[in-house]
N, C-alpha and C positions, 0 to 999 in steps of 0.2 A: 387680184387680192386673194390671198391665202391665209389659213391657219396655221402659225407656228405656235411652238411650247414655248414655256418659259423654263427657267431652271424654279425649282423647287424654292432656291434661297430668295430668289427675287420676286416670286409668288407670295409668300408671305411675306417680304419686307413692305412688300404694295399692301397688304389686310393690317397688319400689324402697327407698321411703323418701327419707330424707337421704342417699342415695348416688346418686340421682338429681340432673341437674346442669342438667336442662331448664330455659324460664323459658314463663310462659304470658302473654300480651302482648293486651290488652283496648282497644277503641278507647276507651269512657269512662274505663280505668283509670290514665289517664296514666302509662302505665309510661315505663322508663329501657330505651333497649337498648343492649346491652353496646358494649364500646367497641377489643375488641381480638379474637382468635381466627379459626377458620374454624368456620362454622355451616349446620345445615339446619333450611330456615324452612317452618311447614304455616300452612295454615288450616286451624283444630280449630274445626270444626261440623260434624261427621259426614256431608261430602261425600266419595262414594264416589266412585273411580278420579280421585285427588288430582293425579297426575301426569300423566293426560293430558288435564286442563281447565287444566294451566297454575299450582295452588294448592300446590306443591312446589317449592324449589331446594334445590339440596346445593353444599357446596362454597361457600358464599360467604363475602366476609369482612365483618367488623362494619362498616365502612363503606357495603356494599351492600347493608345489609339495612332502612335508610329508606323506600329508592327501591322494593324490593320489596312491603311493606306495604301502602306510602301506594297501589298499583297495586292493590292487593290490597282496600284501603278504600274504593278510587273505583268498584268494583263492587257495593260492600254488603256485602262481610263485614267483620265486628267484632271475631274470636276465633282467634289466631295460639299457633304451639308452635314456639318454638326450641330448638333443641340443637346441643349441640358434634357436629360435624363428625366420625364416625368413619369411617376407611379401612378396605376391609374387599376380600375376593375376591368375587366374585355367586356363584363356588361352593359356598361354605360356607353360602349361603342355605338356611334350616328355614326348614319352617310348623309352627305350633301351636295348637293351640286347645282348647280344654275348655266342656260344657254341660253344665246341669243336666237330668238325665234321671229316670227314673221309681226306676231302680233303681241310681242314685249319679251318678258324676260321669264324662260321656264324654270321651274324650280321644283327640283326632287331630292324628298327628305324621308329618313326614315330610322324612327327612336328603335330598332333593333336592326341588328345585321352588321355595321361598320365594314369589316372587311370582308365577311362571309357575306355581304349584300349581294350575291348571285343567288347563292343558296335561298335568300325569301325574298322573291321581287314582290309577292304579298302584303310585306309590310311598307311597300313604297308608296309616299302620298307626292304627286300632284298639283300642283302650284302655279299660279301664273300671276306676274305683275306686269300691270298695264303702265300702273302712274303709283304717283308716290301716295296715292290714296288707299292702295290695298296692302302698302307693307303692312301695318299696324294688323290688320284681321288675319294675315299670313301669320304672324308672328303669334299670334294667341293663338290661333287654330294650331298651328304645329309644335307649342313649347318651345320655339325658340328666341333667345333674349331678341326685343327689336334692336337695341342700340346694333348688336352681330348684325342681323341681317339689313338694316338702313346701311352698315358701313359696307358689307360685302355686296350690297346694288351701287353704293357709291362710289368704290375703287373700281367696278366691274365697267360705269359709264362713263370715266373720264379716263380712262387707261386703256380704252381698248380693246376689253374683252369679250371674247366669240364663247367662253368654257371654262367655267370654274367648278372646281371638284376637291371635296374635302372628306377623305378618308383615311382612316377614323376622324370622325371629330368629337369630342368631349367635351358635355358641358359639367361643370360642378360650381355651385354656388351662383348660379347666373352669369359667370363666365366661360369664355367659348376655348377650348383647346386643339388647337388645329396639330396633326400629330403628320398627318400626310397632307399636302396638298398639292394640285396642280391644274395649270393654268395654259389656255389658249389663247393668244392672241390674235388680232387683223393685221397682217405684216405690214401694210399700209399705213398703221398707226406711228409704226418709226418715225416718218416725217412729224409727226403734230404733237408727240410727247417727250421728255427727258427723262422721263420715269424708268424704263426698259428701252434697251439697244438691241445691239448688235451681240454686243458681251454676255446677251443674256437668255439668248438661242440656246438650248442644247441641241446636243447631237447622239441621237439613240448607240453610236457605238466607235467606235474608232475609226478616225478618219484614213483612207488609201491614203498615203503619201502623192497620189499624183492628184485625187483631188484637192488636196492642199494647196499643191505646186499651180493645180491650174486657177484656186482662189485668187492666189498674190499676182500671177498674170492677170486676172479679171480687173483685179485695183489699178492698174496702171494703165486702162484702155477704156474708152467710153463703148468700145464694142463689149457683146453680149459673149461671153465666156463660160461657161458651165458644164461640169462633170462628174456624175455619181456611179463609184464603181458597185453595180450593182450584183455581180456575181463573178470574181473573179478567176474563175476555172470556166467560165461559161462558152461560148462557143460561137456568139453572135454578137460583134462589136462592131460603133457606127459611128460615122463621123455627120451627125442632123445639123441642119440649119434652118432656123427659124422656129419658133417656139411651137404655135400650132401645127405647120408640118412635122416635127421632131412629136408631138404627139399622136398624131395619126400615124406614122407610123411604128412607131412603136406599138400601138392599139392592135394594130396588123397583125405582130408578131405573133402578141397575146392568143388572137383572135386564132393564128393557124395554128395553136397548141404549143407555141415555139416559146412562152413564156420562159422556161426555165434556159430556156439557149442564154439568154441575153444575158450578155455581160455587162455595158456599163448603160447610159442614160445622160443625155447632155444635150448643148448647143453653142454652137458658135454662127453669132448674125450681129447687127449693126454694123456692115461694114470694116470688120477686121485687117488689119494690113497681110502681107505675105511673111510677114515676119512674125505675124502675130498666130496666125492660122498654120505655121509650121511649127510654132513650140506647141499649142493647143493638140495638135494633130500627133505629134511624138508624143505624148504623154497618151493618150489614146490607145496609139500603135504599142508601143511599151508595155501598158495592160495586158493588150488581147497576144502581145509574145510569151507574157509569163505565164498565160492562162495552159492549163494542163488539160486542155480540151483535147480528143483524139485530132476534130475536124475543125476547123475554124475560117471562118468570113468576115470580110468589111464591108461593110455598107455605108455608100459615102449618100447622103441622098438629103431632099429637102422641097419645101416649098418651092413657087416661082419668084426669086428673089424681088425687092422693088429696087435696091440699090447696090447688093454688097455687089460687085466686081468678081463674075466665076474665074474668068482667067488668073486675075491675081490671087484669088482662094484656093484655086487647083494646083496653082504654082507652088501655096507654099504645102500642101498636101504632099505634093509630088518630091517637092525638097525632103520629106521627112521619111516617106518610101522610100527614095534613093538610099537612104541610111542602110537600111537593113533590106532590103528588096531582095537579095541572095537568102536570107536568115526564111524571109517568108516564101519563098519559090521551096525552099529544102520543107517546109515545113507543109506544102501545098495547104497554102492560103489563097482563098479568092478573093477579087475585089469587085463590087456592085455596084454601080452610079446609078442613080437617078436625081438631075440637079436642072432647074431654069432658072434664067434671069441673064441681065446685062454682062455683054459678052460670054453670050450661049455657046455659040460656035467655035470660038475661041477656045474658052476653056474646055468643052469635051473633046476640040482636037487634039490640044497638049494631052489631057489623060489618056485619050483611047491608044495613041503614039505610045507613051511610056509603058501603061500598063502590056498593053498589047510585047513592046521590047521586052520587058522582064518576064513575059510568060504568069502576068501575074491576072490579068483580065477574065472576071465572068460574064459582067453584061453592062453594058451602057449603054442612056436612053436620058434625051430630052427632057424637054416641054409637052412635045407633044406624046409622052405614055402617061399614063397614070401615075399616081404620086407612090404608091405600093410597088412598082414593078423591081425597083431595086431588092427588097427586102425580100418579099417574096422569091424571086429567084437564087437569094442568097440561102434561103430557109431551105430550098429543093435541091440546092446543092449539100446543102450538109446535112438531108437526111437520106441521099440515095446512097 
C-alpha cells in the first residue's frame, strides 16, 4: 500500500459535492470552457509551488482563458482546474490540514499564515481526533465551523484518506472557502470505492512516451510491467525483477553516491512471456540509447525468482539487444547480470554466449553472488 495524490478537481469534489462549481479541463477531453465570468485557472498534476513556475492565474475572464491553456499545453501538461474567481483579503488566509496517524486523525490549523505558513510555524495549533466525540471541542477551540470539520473527518474516512491539506483556506460568514486543496490517498482504497479511480492520479509532470507505451503493455498482461524514466541523460539503466529486489538495488546505487547516474526505475516480474519481456526490454534499451550520458551501463539483475522462467526472460531480453547490439558495442555500452531462479543455468548460458559474441559483456553472476554485484560492478565501470 502506497500514497497517491489526487488531482486538485477531485479533492474538492469529495469536500464539496454539488456545491462545488469547479470544472476540470483534460487535453484528450474535449471539453467546452466557459464562456462568461471571471476565473482561476491551475494545472492539476500535482506540481508543487504552482505559482511560481508560472501554472496559476486568478482574475481572468473567460475569454483569456484559451490562450492561457494552449501556453500551458505547449509545455506538456494535459490536466487544468478552473474556478470561479473569489475576492477575498490575504488576511483572512488559514492553513489546514489533517493525517492519518497511529492514534486517529492529526489535525493542523492555523488562523494566520495560509500560504506564507512556513514563515510562522508559531502560529500552528495541534489537534488530534480520536472519536467523533472531540470534533465538537476541536472546533470551538480552533474557530472552525463543526458542520467543515465533521464533513472533512467524514469524506477523509470513507474515501480513503492518508492527507488532506487546505491552503489557503477561508472562512467568511461561518462558511469554509477551500481556494487550494490537496489530497492523499491509500492506493489500496481503489478497490472498495467509486468515489476516485484511476482517472484521478495525477502525474507531477509529463509523462516519457515509453513510460506510457510500457503502461498499455502493462494492461494486456497479468504479468508485472513498470517503468519510470527517472533521469533521461543519466547513465545507469536497468532491466529489475521483482519488486523488493528492483528495490534494494537501486538503494545500492544511491547508497554508492551513484544516485544521480540512474536513469530509469522499473520492473518486470509475474512471469512475463518472451514476447512480453522483449517489448518491455526495447523501451528500456531505447531510453538508455537516447540518453546523452558520456558512459553508460545496463544492469539486468534481480531477486531469486519463485516462478518467472530466466531462460525465457533472457530470451526475450536478448531478442531486443540483438536490435541494436552494434548501436551499443559503437557506443561502448556494458552489460551487468545478476539474476536467480527457475532455469538458472539456462538462462545465463544464453546471455553469457550472446553478450560475450557482441563484445557487449561486463559481468555475470548467479544465485550464488550477492543481489548487488550486478549494479555495483556496473557503477565501477562507469566511473573509472
Amino acid at each position: 500500500m502506497s500514497r497517491v495524490k489526487l488531482s486538485e478537481y477531485r479533492a474538492k469534489k469529495m469536500l464539496l459535492g454539488n456545491d462545488y462549481a469547479g470544472l476540470s479541463i483534460r487535453t484528450e477531453g474535449g471539453d467546452t470552457l466557459p464562456k462568461d465570468g471571471r476565473w482561476v485557472a491551475k494545472v492539476d498534476q500535482g506540481v508543487k509551488k504552482r505559482f511560481k513556475q508560472g501554472l496559476v492565474v486568478v482574475d481572468k475572464s473567460a475569454a483569456e482563458l484559451n490562450a492561457v491553456i494552449d501556453g500551458w499545453r505547449s509545455k506538456g501538461f494535459s490536466q487544468f482546474i478552473l474556478e470561479p474567481f473569489f475576492s477575498h483579503n490575504m488576511k483572512e488566509e488559514q492553513y489546514f490540514s489533517m493525517e492519518r496517524v497511529r492514534e486517529g486523525i492529526r489535525i493542523l490549523h492555523a488562523k494566520d499564515g495560509g500560504v506564507d505558513i512556513e514563515a510562522h510555524p508559531e502560529a500552528v495549533k495541534h489537534y488530534l481526533i480520536t472519536s467523533a466525540a472531540d470534533v465538537p471541542a476541536v472546533a470551538a477551540t480552533s474557530g472552525m465551523p463543526h458542520a467543515f470539520l465533521q464533513n472533512c473527518i467524514d469524506v477523509f474516512d470513507k474515501n480513503f484518506l492518508a492527507f488532506l491539506e487546505i491552503n489557503p483556506l477561508v472562512i467568511v460568514d461561518g462558511q469554509a472557502h477551500l481556494l487550494d486543496a490537496a489530497v492523499l490517498v491509500d492506493d489500496a482504497g481503489a478497490f472498495f470505492t467509486d468515489v476516485w479511480g484511476e482517472d484521478d492520479l495525477v502525474r507531477s509532470k509529463t509523462r516519457h512516451p515509453a513510460e506510457a507505451r510500457v503502461e498499455a503493455l502493462a494492461s494486456t498482461t497479468p504479468a508485472s510491467l513498470k517503468l519510470s524514466v527517472i533521469n533521461p541523460d543519466g547513465a545507469l539503466f536497468s532491466l529489475l525483477s521483482g519488486g523488493g529486489g528492483s528495490i534494494v538495488i537501486a538503494d545500492e546505487a544511491q547508497l554508492k553516491g551513484a544516485g544521480s547516474m540512474i536513469g530509469n526505475y522499473g520492473e518486470y516480474s509475474g512471469g512475463p512471456t518472451r514476447e512480453e519481456t522483449y517489448l518491455y526490454a526495447k523501451e528500456v534499451i531505447g531510453v538508455m540509447l537516447a540518453s546523452k550520458a558520456a558512459k553508460k551501463a545496463l544492469v539486468i539483475a534481480g531477486g531469486i525468482a519463485n516462478f518467472t522462467d530466466m531462460k525465457s526472460t533472457f530470451s526475450g531480453i536478448i531478442d531486443a539487444l540483438t536490435e541494436v547490439a552494434q548501436i551499443m558495442r559503437a557506443a561502448g555500452i556494458k552489460v551487468f547480470v545478476r539474476r536467480g531462479g527457475p532455469n538458472e543455468a539456462a538462462g545465463l548460458k544464453i546471455m553469457r554466449e550472446f553478450l560475450e559474441k557482441e563484445s557487449l559483456l561486463g559481468s555475470i553472476d548467479g544465485s550464488d553472488s550477492i543481489i548487488t554485484k550486478a549494479v555495483d560492478d556496473a557503477i565501477h565501470f562507469i566511473q573509472i
